[in-house]
N, C-alpha and C positions, 0 to 999 in steps of 0.2 A: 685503661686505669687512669683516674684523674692525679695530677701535679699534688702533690702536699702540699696545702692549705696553711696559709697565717693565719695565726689563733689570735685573738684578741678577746679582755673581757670586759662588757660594757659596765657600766656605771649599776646598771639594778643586777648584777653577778653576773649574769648567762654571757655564757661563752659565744664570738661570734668568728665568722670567717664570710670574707666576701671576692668571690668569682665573678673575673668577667667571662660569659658564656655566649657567643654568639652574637660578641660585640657591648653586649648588657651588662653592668653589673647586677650581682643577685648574692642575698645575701642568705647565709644558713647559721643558723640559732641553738644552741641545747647548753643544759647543766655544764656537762663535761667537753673537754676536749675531743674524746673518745664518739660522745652522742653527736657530735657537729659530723666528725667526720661520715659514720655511719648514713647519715642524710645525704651528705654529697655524693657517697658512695648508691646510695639510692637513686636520687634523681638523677645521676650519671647510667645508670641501670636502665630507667623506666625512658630515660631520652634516647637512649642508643637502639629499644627493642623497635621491631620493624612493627611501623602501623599496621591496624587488615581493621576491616570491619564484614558483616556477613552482607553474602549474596543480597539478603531481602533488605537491607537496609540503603546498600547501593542503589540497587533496582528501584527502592521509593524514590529514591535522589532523581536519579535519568528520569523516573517518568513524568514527576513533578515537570520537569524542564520542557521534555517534549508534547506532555497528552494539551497545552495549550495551542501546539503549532499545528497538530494533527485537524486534517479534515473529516468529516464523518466517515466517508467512507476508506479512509485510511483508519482509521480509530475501530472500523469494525475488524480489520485485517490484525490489528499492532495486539489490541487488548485481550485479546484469548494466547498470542504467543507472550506477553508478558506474564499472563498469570501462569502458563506452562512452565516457564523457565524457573518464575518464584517456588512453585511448588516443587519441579525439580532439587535447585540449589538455592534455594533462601538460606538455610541456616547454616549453611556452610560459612567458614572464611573464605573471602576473596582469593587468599594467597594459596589456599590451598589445592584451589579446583585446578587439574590439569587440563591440557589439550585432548590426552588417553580419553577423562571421563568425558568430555565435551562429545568427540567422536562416537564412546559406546551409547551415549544418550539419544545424539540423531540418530546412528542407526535401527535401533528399537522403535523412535518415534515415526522415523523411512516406513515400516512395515505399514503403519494402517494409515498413512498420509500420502500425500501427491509431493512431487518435485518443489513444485512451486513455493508449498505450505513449509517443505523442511528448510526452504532456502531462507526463508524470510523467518523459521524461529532459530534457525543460527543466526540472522542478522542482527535479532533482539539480542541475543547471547552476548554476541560481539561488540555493540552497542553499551552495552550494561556494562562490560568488563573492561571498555575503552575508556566510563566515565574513573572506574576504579584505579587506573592506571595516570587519567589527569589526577586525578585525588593525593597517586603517594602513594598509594595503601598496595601495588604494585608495582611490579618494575618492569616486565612486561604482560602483554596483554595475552592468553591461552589461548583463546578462540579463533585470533587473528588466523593462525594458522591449521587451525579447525578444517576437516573438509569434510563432506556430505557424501553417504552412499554411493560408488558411482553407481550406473545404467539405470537409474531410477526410471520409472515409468511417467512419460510426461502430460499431463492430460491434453489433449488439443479440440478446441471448437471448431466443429466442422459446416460446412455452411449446410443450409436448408438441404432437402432432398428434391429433385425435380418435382414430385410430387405434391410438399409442399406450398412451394411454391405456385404451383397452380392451383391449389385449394387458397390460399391467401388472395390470390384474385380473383376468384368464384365468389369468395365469401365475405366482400369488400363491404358489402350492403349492412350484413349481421351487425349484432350491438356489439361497436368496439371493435370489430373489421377493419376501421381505418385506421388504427394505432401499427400493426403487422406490415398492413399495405404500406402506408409513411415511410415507417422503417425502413422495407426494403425497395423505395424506389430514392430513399433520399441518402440510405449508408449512416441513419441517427443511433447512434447510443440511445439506450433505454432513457436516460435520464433528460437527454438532451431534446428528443422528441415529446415530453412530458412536458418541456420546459417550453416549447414552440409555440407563440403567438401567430395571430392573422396578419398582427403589422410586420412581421418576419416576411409575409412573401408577397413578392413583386412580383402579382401577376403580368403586367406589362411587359418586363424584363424578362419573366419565367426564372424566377431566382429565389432561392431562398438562403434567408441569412442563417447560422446556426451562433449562437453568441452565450450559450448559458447552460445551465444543467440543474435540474430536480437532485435535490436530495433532502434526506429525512429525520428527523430531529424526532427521535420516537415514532411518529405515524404522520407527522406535519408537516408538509413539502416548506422547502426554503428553495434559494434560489443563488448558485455560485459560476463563478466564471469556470470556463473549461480550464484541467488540467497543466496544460501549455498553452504557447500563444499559438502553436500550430492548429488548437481544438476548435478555433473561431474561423469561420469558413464559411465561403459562399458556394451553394449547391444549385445544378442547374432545378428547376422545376419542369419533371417531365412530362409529358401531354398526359399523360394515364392518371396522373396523379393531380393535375389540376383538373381534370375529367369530375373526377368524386369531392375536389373538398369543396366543402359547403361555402356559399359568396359572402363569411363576412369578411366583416373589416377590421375586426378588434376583439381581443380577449383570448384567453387559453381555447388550441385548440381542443385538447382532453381535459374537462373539468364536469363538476359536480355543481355545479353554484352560478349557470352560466355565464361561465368565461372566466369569471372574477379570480378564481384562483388554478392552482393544479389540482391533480387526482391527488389523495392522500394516500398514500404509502399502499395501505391494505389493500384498497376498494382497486386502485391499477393491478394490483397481484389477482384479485379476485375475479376481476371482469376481465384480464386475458384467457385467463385458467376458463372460463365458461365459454369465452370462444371459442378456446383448442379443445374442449369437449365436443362441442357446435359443428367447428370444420372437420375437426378429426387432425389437427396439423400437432406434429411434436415438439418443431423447432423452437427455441426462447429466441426472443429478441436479440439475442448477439448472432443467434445464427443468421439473421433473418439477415444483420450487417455484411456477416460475411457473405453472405449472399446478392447484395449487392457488389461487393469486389468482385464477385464470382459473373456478374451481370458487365461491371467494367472490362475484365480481361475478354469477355468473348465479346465485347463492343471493339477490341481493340485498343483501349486506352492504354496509353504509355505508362511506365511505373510511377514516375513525380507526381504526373496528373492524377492518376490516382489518390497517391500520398497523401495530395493537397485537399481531395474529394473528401476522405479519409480520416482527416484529422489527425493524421499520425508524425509524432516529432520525428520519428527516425523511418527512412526510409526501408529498414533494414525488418521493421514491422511490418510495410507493406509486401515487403519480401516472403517473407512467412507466411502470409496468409496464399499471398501469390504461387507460394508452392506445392500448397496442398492442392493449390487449382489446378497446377499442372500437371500435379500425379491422377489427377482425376479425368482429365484430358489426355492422358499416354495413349490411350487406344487408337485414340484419334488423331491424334500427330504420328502417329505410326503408317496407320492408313496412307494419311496426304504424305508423308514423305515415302511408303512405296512408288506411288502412283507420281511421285517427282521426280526420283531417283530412276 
């Protein structure tokens, strides 16, 4: 309740009274004694109520901030979970969403989604409700302590099949054969083997560099640095593979417009798709990678060198993949360890 007010009446009648608030004077105005107070007793009201503004409003804020930092391919991952969460809880207040609905919401969403998918639209959730909580408009944030389904099903990429694999080097010749081949003798990301020049490899050396990555701005290749600095890497160049590429010297090796640029977006999706009709192979392109680690661990290569083959920040990603290789190899470490023991 505010202090009682000094009345005072100015020169043209109206009654005044003036508060220092928050350091400021401010001054309140009316007829009567009675009307001044009635306003003080107001704007003392509307100052004290807790700010909130709704979900969708917030949500435009954060995305304003972030949709300029995002990369394409982040930007296709962020913008279907932001428009879930808006249609979710847009018109709610801020203040009102609990941790309760946050949790019944993923779970519902857990049923027809993958692990991965629920992680990253509670992350927007959490994000959105963190901008709320700088803002004022809460005091703490719901979601922070949000948690996700457990035992959710994780999806996992599993490498080529032996079969596969030896139809990708049967079928090396086919239109577009060498894009699978590449892959899996070099461990490229789709984007990055897209992005792969002739000045990239040093025949001499048998090396090649990996420096860059395809990606698509609607159907129109651009060209961006790898993700971390661990994504820039030198790959050995193995005889099989300088075996088949062709002796230039310069330009995209996969382009439409000799050399001059990349494959656009569509026509690479297109022209793999008619090869694996062609060879008969199933694997996409990230199998093709993991199939290369799959190629390192039965070479022997130690986990770092790998890592480093790999492009991967954390070694702990090398790991993972490295595990599924092992479970796939149990039969056969069983054997040699009879036969040692």
């Amino acid at each position: 309740m505010p202090r009682i007010p000094k009345y005072y009446v100015r020169p043209d009648g109206l009654h005044e009274s003036i508060l220092r608030i928050d350091g400021k004077r401010k001054a309140f105005r009316g007829r009567t004694d009675r009307e001044v107070w009635d306003k003080i007793k107001a704007y003392e009201a509307e100052k004290d109520k807790p700010k909130t503004d709704t979900f969708k409003n917030v949500a435009r804020r954060f995305w304003n901030e972030l949709e300029p930092t995002l990369a394409p391919n982040s930007m296709r991952n962020y913008t279907p979970a932001y428009d879930r969460a808006v249609d979710e809880f847009g018109s709610r207040l801020v203040g009102q969403i609990t941790t309760a609905e946050i949790e019944d919401y993923l779970c519902t969403f857990a049923l027809t989604h993958a692990k991965k998918t629920v992680i990253t639209q509670r992350q927007l959730i959490r994000q959105i409700l963190k901008k709320a909580e700088r803002e004022g408009l809460i005091t703490h944030n719901p979601a922070a302590v949000a948690e996700i389904p457990k035992n959710l099903p994780q999806k996992k990429r599993s490498a080529a099949s032996r079969s596969d694999v030896a139809a990708i080097k049967a079928h090396v010749s086919d239109p577009f054969g060498l894009f699978p081949f590449l892959i899996y003798y070099t461990g490229c990301r789709r984007g990055e083997a897209l992005a792969l020049r002739y000045e990239d490899i040093d025949r001499e050396n048998r090396r090649i560099t990996i420096s860059k990555s395809v990606y698509y701005d609607g159907t129109h290749p651009k060209l961006k640095p790898p993700k971390t600095e661990a994504g820039i890497r030198t790959v050995p160049l193995l005889a099989a593979l300088a075996a088949v590429l062709p002796p230039k010297k310069s330009g995209y090796i996969f382009s439409c417009d000799g050399g001059g640029s990349p494959l656009p977006s569509y026509l690479a999706t297109d022209l793999y798709a008619r090869w694996q009709k062609l060879s008969g192979v199933t694997a996409t392109p990230h199998q093709l990678r993991h199939s290369y680690a799959t190629a390192l661990h039965e070479a022997g290569i130690d986990f770092k060198t790998a890592q480093t083959l790999l492009g991967h920040a954390q070694l702990s990603t090398t790991m993972d993949i490295y595990t599924d290789i092992l479970d796939d190899t149990l039969d056969a470490t069983r054997t040699a360890m009879d036969a040692a023991f």
